[in-house]
C-alpha positions as CSV (number, residue, x, y, z in Angstrom):
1,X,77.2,42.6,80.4
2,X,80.9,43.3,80.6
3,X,80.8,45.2,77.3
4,X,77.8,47.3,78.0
5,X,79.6,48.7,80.8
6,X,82.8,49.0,79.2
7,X,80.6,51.0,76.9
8,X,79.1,52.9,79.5
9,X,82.5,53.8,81.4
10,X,84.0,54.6,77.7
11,X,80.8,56.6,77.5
12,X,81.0,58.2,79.9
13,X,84.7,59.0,79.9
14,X,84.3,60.7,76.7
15,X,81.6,63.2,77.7
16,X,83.9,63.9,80.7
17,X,87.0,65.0,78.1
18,X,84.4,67.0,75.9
19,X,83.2,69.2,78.6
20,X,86.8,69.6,79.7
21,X,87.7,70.6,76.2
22,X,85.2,72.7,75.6
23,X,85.2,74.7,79.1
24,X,89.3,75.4,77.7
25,X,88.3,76.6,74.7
26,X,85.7,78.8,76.4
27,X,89.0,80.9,78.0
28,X,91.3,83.0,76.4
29,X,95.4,82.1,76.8
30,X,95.7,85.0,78.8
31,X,93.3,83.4,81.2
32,X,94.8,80.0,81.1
33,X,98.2,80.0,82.6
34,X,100.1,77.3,84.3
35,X,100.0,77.5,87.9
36,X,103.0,79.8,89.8
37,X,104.1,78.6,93.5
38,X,103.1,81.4,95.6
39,X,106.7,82.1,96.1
40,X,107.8,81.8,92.4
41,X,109.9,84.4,91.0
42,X,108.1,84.1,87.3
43,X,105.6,86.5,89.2
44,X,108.1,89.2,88.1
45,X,108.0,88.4,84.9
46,X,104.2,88.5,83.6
47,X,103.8,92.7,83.3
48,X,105.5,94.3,81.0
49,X,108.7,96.0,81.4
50,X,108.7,100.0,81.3
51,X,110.8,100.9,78.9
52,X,109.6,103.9,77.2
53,X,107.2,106.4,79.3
54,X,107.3,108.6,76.7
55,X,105.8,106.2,74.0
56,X,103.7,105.1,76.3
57,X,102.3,108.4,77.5
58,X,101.7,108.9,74.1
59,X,99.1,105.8,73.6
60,X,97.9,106.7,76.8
61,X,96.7,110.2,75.1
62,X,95.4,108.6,72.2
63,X,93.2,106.5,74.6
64,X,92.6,108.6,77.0
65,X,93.8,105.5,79.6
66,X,95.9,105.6,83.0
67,X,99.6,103.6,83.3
68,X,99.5,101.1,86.1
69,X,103.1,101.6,87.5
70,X,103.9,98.8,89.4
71,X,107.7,98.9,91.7
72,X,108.9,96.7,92.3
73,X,112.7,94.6,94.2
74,X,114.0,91.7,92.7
75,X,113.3,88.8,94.8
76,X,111.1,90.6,97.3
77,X,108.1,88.8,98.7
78,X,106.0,91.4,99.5
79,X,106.7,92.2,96.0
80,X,105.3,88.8,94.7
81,X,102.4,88.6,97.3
82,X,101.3,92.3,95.2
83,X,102.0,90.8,92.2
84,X,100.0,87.3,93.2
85,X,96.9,88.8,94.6
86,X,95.9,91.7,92.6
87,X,98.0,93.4,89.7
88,X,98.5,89.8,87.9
89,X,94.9,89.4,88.3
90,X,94.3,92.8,86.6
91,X,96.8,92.6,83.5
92,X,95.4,89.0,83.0
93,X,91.9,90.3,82.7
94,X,91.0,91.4,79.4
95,X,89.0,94.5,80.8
96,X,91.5,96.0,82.7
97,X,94.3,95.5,79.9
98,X,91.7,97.4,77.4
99,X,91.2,100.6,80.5
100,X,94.8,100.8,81.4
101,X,98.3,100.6,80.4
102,X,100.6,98.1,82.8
103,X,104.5,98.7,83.5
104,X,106.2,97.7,86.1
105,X,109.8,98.8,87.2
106,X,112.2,96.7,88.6
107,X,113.8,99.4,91.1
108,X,117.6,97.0,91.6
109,X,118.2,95.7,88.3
110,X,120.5,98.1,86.9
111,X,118.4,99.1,83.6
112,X,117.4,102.3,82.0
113,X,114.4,103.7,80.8
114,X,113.0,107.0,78.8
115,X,110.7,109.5,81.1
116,X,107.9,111.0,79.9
117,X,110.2,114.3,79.4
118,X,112.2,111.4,76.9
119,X,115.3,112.0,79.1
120,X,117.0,108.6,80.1
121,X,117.1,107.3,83.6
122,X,118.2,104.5,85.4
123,X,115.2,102.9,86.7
124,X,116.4,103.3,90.7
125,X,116.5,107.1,89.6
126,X,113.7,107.4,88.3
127,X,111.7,105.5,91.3
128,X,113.5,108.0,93.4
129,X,112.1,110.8,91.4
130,X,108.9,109.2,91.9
131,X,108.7,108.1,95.5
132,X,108.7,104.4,94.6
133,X,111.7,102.9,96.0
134,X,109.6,101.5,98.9
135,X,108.2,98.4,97.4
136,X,105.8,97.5,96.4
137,X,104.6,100.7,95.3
138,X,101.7,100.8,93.0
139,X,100.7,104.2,91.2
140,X,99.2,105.4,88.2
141,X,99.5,108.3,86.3
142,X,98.1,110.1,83.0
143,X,100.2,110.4,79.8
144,X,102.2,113.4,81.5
145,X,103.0,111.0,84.4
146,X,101.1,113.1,86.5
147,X,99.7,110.9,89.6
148,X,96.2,110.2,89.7
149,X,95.3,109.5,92.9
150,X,97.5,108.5,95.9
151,X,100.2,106.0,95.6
152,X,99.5,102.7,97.0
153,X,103.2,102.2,99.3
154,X,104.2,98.6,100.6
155,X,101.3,96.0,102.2
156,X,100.2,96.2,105.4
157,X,97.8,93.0,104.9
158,X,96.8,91.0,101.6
159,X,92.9,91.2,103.1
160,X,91.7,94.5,101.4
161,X,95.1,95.0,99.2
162,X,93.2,94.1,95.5
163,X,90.3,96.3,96.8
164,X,92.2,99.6,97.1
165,X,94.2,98.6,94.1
166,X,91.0,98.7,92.1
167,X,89.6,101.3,93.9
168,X,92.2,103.1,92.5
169,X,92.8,102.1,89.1
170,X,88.9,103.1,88.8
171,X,89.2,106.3,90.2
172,X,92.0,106.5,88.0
173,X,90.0,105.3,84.9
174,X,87.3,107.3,85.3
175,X,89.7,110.3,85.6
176,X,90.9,109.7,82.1
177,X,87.8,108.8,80.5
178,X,86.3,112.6,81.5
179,X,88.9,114.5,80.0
180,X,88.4,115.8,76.5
């Protein structure tokens, strides 16, 4: 008797591992990501860095897609809540990465980046010129860096915040998708 349900348990225990295997292999690694504390600073670190508007507005031509522009303050939790409930979401879904380009600039860490006029700017100079330097601030804008739509400024509550985000990234979206 005690080896049947040995066999059972051992049974059992593999069919348990399978389905756990398989329901990972069922994801994609963007998808799968170890968990962040609510309060983690790595939350700053999963969009990609603007660098390069011009380059960018440039693929965004080509595919006729919007740039997410996400502002941003080192170390702000306001910051991190955006980041946590909505645009992290977004750039980890494979949909939204294939409609719309992500960037996010860090207004206070002292780098540079090229406008999409190619002239270089410090990235605190360049949320000035764009009204970002209240954080968050979440915007997108076509391949000119024209806005497209109203600028989503600071958090009032996290309730409705990923709503309005994708309320306008679609607006924004479907914006793009109509020009020729």
């Amino acid at each position: 008797m005690r080896c049947v349900l040995f066999g059972l348990r051992g049974f059992i225990f593999l069919i348990i591992a399978l389905g756990f295997s398989w329901a990972f292999a069922a994801t994609t690694p963007a998808e799968v990501s170890p968990p962040l504390e609510p309060g983690s600073l790595e939350w700053e670190r999963i969009l990609p860095v603007a660098q390069n508007f011009k380059a960018d507005g440039a693929t965004a031509a080509a595919s006729r897609k919007p740039i997410l522009i996400f502002f941003n303050l080192t170390g702000c939790p306001y910051c991190r809540g955006a980041l946590r409930e909505a645009i992290v979401p977004m750039f980890r879904n494979a949909e939204w990465r294939a409609a719309m380009e992500f960037r996010q600039v860090t207004v206070d860490d002292g780098k540079s980046l090229i406008d999409f006029d190619g002239k270089t700017l410090e990235n605190i100079a360049f949320a000035k010129s764009r009204k970002g330097t209240f954080t968050p601030t979440v915007m997108l804008v076509d391949d000119k860096g024209q806005l497209l739509g109203d600028p989503i400024v600071g958090i009032s509550s996290f309730d409705f915040y990923g709503a309005y985000v994708d309320a306008l990234a679609k607006k924004a979206i479907d914006e793009m998708r109509a020009r020729k």
